[in-house]
PyMOL commands that place a pseudoatom at each C-alpha (Angstrom):
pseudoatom trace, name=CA, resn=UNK, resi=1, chain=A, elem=C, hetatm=0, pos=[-80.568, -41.327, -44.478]
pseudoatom trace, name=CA, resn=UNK, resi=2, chain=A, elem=C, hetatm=0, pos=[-78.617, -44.055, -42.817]
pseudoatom trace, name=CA, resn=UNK, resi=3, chain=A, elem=C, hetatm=0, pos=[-81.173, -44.021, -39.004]
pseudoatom trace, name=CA, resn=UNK, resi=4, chain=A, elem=C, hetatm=0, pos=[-80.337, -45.962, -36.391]
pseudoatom trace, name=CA, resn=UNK, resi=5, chain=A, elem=C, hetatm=0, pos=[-80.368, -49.462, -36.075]
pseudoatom trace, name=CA, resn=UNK, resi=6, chain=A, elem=C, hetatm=0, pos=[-80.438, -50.308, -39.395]
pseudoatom trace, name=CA, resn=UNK, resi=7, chain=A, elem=C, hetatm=0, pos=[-77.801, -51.353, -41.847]
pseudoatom trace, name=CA, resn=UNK, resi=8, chain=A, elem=C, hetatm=0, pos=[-75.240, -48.703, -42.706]
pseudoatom trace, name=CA, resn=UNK, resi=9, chain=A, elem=C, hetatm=0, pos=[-74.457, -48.053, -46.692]
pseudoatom trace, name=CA, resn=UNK, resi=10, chain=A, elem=C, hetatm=0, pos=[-71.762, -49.486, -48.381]
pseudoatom trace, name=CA, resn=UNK, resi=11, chain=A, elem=C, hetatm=0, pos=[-68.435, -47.657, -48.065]
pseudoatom trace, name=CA, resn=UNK, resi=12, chain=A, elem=C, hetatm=0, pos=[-65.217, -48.366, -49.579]
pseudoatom trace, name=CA, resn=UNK, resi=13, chain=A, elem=C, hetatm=0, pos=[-62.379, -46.131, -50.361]
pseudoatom trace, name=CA, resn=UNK, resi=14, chain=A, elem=C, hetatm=0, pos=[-58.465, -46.153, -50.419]
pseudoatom trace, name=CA, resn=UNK, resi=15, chain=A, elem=C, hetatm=0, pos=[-56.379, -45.354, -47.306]
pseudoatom trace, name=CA, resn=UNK, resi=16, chain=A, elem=C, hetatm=0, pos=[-53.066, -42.840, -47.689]
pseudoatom trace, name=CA, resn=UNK, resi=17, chain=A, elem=C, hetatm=0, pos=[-51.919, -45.890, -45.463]
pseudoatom trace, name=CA, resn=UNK, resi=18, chain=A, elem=C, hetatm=0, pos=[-51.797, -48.704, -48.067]
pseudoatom trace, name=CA, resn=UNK, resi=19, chain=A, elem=C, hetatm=0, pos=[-55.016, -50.870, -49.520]
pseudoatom trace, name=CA, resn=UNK, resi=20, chain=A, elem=C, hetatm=0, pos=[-59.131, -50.107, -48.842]
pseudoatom trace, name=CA, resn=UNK, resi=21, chain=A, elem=C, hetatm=0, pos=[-60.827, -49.741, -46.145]
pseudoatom trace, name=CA, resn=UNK, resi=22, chain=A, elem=C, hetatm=0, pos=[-63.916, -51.124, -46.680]
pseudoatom trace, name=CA, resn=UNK, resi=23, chain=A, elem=C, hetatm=0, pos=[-66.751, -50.832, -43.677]
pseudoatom trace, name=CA, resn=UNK, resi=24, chain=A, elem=C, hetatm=0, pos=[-67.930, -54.500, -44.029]
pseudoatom trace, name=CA, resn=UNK, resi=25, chain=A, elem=C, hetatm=0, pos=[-64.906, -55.960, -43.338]
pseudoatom trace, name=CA, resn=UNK, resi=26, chain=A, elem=C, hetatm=0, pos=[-64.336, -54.339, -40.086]
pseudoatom trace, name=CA, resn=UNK, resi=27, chain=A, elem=C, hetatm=0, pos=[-64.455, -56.647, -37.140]
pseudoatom trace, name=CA, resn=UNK, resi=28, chain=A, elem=C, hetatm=0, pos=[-64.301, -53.859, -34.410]
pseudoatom trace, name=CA, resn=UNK, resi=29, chain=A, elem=C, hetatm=0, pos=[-65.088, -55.355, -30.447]
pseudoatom trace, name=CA, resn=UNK, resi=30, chain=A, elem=C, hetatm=0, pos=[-67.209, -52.136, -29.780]
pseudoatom trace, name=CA, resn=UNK, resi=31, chain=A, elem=C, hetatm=0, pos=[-67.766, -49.796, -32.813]
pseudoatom trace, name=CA, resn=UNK, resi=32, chain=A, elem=C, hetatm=0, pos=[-66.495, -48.231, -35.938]
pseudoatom trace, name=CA, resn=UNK, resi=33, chain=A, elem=C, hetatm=0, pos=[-66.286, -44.894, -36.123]
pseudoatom trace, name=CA, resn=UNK, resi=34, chain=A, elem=C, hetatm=0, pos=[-66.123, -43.126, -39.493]
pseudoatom trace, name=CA, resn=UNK, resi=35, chain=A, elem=C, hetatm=0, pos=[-65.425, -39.559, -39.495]
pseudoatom trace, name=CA, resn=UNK, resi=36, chain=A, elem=C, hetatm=0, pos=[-66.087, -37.567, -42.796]
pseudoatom trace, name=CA, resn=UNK, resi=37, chain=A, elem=C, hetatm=0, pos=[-64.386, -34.405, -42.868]
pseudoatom trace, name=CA, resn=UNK, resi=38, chain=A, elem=C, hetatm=0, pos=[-64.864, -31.863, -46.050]
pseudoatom trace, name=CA, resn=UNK, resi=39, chain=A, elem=C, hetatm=0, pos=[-60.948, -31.744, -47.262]
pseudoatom trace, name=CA, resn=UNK, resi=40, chain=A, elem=C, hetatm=0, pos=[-57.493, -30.280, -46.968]
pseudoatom trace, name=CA, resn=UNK, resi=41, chain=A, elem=C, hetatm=0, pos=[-59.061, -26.748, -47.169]
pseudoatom trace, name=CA, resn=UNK, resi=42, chain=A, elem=C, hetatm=0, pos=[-60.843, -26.924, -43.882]
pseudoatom trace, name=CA, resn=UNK, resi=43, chain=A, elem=C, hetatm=0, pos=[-58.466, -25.913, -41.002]
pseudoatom trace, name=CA, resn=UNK, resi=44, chain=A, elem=C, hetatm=0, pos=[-61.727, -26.996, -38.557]
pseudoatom trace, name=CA, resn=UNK, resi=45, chain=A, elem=C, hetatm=0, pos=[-61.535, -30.509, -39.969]
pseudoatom trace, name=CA, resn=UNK, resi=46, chain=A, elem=C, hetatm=0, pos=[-57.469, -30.200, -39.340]
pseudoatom trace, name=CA, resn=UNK, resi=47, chain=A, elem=C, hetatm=0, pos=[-58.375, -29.265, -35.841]
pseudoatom trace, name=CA, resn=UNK, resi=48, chain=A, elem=C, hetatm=0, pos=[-60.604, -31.760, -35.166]
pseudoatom trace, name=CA, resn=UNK, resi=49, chain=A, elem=C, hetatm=0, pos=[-58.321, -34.388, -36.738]
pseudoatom trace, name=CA, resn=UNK, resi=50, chain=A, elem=C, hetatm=0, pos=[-55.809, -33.678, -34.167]
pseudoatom trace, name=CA, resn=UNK, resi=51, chain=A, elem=C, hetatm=0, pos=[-58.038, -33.925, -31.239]
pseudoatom trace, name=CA, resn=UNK, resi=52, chain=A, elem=C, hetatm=0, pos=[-59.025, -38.103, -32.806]
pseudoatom trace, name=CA, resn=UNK, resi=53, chain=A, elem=C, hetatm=0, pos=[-55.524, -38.577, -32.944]
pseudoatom trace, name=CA, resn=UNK, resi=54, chain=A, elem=C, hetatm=0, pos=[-55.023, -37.814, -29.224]
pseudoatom trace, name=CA, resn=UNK, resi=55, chain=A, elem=C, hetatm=0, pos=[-57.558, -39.776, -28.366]
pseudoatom trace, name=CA, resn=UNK, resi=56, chain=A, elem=C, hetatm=0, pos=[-56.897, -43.315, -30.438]
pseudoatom trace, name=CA, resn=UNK, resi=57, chain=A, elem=C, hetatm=0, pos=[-55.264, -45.023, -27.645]
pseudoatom trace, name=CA, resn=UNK, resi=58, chain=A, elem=C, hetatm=0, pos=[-58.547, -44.417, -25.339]
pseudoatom trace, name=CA, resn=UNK, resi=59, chain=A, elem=C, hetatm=0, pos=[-61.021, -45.242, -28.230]
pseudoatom trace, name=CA, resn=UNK, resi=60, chain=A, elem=C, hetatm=0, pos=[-58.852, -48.468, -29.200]
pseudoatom trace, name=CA, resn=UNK, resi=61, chain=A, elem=C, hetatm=0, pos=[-58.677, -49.321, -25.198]
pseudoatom trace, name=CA, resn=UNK, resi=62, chain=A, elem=C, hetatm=0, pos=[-62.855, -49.138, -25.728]
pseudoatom trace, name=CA, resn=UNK, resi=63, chain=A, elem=C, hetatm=0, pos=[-62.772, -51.701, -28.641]
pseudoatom trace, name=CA, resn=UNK, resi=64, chain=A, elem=C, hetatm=0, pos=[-63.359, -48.467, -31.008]
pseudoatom trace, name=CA, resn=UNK, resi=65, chain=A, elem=C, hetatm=0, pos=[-62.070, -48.306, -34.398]
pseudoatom trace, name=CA, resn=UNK, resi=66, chain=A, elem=C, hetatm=0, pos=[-61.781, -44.730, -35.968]
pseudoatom trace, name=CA, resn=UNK, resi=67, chain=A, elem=C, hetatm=0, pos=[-61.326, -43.642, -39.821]
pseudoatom trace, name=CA, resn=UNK, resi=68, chain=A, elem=C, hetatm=0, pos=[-61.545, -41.110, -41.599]
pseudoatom trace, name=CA, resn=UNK, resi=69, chain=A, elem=C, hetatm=0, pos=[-62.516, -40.025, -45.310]
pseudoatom trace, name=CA, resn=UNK, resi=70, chain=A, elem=C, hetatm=0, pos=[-63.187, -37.004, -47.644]
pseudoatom trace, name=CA, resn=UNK, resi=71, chain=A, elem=C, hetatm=0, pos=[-63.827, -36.471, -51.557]
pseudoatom trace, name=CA, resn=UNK, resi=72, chain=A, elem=C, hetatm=0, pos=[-60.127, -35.413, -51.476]
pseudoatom trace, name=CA, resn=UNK, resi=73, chain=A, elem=C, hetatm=0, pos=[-57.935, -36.684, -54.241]
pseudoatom trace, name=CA, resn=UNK, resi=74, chain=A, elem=C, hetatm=0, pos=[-54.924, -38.813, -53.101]
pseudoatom trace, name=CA, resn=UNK, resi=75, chain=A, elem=C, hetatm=0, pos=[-52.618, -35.441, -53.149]
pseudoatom trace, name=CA, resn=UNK, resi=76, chain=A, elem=C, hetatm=0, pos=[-55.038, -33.419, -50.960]
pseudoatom trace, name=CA, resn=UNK, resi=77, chain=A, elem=C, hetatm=0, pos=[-55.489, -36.037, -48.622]
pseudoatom trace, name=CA, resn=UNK, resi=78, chain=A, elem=C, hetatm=0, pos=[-51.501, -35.974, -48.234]
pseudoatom trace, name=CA, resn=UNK, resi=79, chain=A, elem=C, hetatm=0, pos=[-50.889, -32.593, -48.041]
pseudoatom trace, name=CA, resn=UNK, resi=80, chain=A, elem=C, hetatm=0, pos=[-53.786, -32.571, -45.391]
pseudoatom trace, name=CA, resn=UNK, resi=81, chain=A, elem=C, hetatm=0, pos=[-52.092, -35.535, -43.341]
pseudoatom trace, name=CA, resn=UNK, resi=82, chain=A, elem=C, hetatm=0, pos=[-48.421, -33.397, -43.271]
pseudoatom trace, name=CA, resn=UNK, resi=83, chain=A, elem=C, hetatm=0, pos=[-50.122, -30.265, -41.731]
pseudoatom trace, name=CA, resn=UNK, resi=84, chain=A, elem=C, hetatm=0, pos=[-52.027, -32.451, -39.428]
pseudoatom trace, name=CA, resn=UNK, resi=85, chain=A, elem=C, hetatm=0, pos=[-48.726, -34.403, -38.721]
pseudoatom trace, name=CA, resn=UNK, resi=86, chain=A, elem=C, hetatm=0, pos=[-51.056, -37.423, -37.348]
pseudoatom trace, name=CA, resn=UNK, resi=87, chain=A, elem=C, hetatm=0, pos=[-49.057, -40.964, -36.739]
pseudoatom trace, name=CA, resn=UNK, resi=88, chain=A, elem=C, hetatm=0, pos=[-51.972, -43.632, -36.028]
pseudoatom trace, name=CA, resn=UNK, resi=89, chain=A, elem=C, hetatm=0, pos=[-55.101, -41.940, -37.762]
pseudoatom trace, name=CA, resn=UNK, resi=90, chain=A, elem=C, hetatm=0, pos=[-56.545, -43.734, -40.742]
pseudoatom trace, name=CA, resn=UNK, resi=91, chain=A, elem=C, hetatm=0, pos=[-56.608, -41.291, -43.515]
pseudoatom trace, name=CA, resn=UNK, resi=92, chain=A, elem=C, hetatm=0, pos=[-58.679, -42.286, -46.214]
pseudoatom trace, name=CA, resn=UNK, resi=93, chain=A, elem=C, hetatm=0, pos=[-59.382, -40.003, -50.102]
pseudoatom trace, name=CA, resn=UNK, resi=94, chain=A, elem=C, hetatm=0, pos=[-61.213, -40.193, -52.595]
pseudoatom trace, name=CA, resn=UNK, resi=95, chain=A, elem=C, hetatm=0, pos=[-64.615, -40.912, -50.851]
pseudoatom trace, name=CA, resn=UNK, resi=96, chain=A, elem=C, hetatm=0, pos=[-67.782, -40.878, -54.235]
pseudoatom trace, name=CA, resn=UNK, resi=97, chain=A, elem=C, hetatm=0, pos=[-69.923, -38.370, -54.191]
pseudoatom trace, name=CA, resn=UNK, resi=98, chain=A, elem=C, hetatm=0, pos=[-72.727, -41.508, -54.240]
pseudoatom trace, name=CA, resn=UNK, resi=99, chain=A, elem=C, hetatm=0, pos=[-71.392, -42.821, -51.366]
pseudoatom trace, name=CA, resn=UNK, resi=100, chain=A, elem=C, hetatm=0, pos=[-71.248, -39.179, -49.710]
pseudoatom trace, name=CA, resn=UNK, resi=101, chain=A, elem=C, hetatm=0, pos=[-74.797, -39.045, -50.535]
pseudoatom trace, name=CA, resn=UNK, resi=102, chain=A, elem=C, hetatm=0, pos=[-75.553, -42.846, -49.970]
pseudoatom trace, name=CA, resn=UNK, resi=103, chain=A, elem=C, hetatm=0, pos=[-74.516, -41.721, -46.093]
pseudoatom trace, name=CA, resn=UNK, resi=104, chain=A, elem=C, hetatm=0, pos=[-77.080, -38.660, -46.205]
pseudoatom trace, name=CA, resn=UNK, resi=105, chain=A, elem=C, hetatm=0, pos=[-73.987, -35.770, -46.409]
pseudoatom trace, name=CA, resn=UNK, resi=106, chain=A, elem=C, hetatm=0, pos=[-74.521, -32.342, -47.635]
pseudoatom trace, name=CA, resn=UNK, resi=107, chain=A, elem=C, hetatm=0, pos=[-72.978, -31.550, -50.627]
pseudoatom trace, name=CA, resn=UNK, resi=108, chain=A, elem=C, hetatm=0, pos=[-71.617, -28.208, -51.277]
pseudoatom trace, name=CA, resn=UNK, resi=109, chain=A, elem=C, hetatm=0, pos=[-69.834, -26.048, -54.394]
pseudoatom trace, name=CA, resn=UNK, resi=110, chain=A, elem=C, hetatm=0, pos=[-66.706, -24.448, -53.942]
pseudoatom trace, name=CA, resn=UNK, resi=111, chain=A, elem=C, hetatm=0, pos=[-66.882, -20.683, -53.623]
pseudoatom trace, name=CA, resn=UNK, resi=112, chain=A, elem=C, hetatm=0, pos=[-65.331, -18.342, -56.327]
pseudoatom trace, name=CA, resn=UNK, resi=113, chain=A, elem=C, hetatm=0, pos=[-61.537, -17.101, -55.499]
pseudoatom trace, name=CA, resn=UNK, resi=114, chain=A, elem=C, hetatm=0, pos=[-61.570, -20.362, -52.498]
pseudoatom trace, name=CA, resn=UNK, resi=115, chain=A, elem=C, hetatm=0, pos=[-59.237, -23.107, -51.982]
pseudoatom trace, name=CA, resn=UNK, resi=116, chain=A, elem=C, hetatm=0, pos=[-62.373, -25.447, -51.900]
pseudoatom trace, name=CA, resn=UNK, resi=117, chain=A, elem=C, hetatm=0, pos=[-62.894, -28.472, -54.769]
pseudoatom trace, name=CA, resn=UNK, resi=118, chain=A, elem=C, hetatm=0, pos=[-65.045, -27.973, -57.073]
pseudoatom trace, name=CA, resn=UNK, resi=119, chain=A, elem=C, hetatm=0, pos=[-67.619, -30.488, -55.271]
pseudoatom trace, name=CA, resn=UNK, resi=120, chain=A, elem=C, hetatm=0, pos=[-67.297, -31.689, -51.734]
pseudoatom trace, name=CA, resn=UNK, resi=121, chain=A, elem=C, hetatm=0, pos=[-69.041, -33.009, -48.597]
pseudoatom trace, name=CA, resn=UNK, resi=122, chain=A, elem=C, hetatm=0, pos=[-69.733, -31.375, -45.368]
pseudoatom trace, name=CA, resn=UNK, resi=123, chain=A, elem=C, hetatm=0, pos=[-68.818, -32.750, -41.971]
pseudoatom trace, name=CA, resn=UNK, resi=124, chain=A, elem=C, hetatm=0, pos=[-70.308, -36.445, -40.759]
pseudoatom trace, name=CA, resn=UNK, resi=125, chain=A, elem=C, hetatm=0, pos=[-69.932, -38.719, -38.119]
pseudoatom trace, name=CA, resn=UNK, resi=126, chain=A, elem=C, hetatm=0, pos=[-71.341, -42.119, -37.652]
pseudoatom trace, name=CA, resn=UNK, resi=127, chain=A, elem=C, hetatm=0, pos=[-70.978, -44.891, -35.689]
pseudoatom trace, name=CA, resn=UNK, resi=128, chain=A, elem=C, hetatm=0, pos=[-71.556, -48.254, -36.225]
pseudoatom trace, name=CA, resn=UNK, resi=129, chain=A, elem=C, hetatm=0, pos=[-71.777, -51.393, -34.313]
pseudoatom trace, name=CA, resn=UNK, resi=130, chain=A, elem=C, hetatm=0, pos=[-69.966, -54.965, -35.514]
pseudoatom trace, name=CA, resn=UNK, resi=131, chain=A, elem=C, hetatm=0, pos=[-73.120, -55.805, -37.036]
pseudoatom trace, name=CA, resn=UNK, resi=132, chain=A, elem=C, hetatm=0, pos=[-72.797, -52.690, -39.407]
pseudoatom trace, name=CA, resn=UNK, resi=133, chain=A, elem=C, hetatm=0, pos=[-76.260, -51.005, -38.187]
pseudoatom trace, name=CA, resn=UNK, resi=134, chain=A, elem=C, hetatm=0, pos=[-75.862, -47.541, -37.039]
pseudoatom trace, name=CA, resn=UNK, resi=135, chain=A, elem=C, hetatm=0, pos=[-75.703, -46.557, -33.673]
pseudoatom trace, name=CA, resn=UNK, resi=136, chain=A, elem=C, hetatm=0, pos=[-75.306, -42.730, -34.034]
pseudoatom trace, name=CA, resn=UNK, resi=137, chain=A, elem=C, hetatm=0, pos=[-75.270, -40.509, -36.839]
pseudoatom trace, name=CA, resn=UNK, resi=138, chain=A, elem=C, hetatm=0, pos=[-74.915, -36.506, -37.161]
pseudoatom trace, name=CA, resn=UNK, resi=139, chain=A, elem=C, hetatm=0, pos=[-73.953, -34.594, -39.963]
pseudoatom trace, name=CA, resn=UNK, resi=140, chain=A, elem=C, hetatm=0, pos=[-73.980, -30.411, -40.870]
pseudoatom trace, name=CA, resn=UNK, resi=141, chain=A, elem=C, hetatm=0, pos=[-74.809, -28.498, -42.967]
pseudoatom trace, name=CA, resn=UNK, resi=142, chain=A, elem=C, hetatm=0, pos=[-71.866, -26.011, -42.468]
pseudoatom trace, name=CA, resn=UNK, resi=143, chain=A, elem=C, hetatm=0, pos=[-68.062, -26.547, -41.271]
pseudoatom trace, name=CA, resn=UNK, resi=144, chain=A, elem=C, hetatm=0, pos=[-68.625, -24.924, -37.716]
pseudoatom trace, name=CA, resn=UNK, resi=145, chain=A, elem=C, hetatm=0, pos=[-68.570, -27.078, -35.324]
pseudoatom trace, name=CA, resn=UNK, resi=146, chain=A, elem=C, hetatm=0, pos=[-67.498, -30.945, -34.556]
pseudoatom trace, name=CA, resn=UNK, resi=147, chain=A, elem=C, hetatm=0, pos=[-68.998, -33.770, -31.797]
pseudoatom trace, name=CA, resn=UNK, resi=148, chain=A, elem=C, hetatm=0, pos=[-67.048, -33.283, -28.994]
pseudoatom trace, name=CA, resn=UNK, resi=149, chain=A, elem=C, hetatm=0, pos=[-64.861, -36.656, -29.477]
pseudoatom trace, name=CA, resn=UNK, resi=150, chain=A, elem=C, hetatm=0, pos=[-63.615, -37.311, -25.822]
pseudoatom trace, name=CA, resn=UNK, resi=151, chain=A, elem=C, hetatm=0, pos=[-67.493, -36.720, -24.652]
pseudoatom trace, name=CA, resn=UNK, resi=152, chain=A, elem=C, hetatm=0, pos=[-68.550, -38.908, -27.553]
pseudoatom trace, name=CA, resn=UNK, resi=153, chain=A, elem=C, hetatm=0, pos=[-65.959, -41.787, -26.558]
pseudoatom trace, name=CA, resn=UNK, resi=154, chain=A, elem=C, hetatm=0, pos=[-67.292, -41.169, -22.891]
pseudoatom trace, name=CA, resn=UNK, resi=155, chain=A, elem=C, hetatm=0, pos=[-70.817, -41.598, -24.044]
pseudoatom trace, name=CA, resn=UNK, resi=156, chain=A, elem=C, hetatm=0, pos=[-70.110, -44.799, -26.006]
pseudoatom trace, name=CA, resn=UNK, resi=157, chain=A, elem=C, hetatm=0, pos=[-68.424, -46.230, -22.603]
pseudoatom trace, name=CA, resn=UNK, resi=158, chain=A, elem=C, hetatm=0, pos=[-71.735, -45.921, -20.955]
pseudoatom trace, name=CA, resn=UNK, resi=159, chain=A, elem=C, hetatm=0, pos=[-73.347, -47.340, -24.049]
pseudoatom trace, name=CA, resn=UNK, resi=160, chain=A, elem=C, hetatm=0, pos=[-71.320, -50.597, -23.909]
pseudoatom trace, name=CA, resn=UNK, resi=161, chain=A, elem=C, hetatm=0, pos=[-71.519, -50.823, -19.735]
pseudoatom trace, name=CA, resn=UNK, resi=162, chain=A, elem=C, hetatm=0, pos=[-75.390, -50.297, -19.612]
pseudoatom trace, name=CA, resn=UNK, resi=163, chain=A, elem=C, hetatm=0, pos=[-76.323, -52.001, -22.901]
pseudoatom trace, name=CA, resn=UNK, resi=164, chain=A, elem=C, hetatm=0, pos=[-77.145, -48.632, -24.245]
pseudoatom trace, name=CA, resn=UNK, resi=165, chain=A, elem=C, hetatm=0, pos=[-79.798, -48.768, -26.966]
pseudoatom trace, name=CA, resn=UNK, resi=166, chain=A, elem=C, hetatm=0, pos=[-79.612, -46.811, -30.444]
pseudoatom trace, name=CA, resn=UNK, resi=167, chain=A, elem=C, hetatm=0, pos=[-81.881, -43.902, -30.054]
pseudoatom trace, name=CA, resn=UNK, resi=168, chain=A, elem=C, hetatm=0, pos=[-83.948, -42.230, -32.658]
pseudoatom trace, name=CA, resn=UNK, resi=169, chain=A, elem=C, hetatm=0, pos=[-85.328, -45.855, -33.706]
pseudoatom trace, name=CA, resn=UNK, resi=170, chain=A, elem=C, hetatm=0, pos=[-88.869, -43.905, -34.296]
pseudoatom trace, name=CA, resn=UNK, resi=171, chain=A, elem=C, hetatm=0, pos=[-87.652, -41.628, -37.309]
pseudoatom trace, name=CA, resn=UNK, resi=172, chain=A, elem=C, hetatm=0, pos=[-88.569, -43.542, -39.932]
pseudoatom trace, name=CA, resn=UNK, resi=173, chain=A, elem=C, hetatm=0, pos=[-92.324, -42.714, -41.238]
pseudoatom trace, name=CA, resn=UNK, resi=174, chain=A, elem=C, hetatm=0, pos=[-94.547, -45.517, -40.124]
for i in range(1, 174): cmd.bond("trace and resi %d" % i, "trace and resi %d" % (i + 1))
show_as sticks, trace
zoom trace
């Protein structure tokens, strides 16, 4: 499991935008933000991808760079970025299932008569700091419910002003 303050995994994928987004090239001032949502069937993850879009211009004001990624093929991913009808979010498909587990998702099955692929990952969130440790990480079990993203950009303001430390630094089994 990627814990804080340590390096995240590799991740590298394509972006509906053009070229690959690829986490250790990011030079963010503040954070990087990567969002994994579970795929064009999940009108949660829709939801939620709306709300990040409203918010870009606040989380880029922070120094905040935000993408996000499923398993979705290429034409999923599209068809999932037309209902959405976002203009600035970084869409990006096609995510491995070893980097899905690399990052400590759940994986689940599709259920019989769904619109669900065949394999997919559940909902994550992590952010990272320029140095490409993790500051925060959460991910679920079940589509349900989503960090709260204009609390969570609120939170990492507070971080930055008060030199905010990573918490959770005593997880890992001495």
């Amino acid at each position: 499991m990627p814990l804080p303050r340590e390096k995240a995994p590799a991740l590298s994928f394509p972006l509906l935008s053009g070229g690959t987004w690829t986490l250790a090239e990011r030079n963010p001032q503040n954070f990087t933000i990567v969002v994994f949502y579970r795929g064009h069937h999940c009108p949660i993850c829709k939801t939620y991808m709306q709300e990040i879009e409203a918010l870009l211009p606040q989380a880029a004001e922070q120094g905040i760079d935000v993408v996000t990624v499923s398993m979705d093929s290429q034409e999923r991913a599209e068809a999932t970025h037309a209902e959405v009808a976002t203009e600035k979010l970084a869409i990006g498909y096609g995510l491995a299932e070893a980097d899905a587990r690399a990052w400590d998702l759940y994986i689940s099955s599709a259920r019989a008569g769904s619109k669900e692929p065949e394999v997919f990952a559940e909902p994550g969130l992590f952010v990272i700091r320029p140095d490409g440790t993790v500051f925060f990480a959460q991910t679920q079990s079940a589509p349900f419910t989503r960090p709260d993203f204009g609390k969570l950009l609120g939170g990492l303001k507070f971080v930055v002003e008060n030199d905010y430390p990573a918490r959770g630094d005593l997880t890992k089994a001495a």
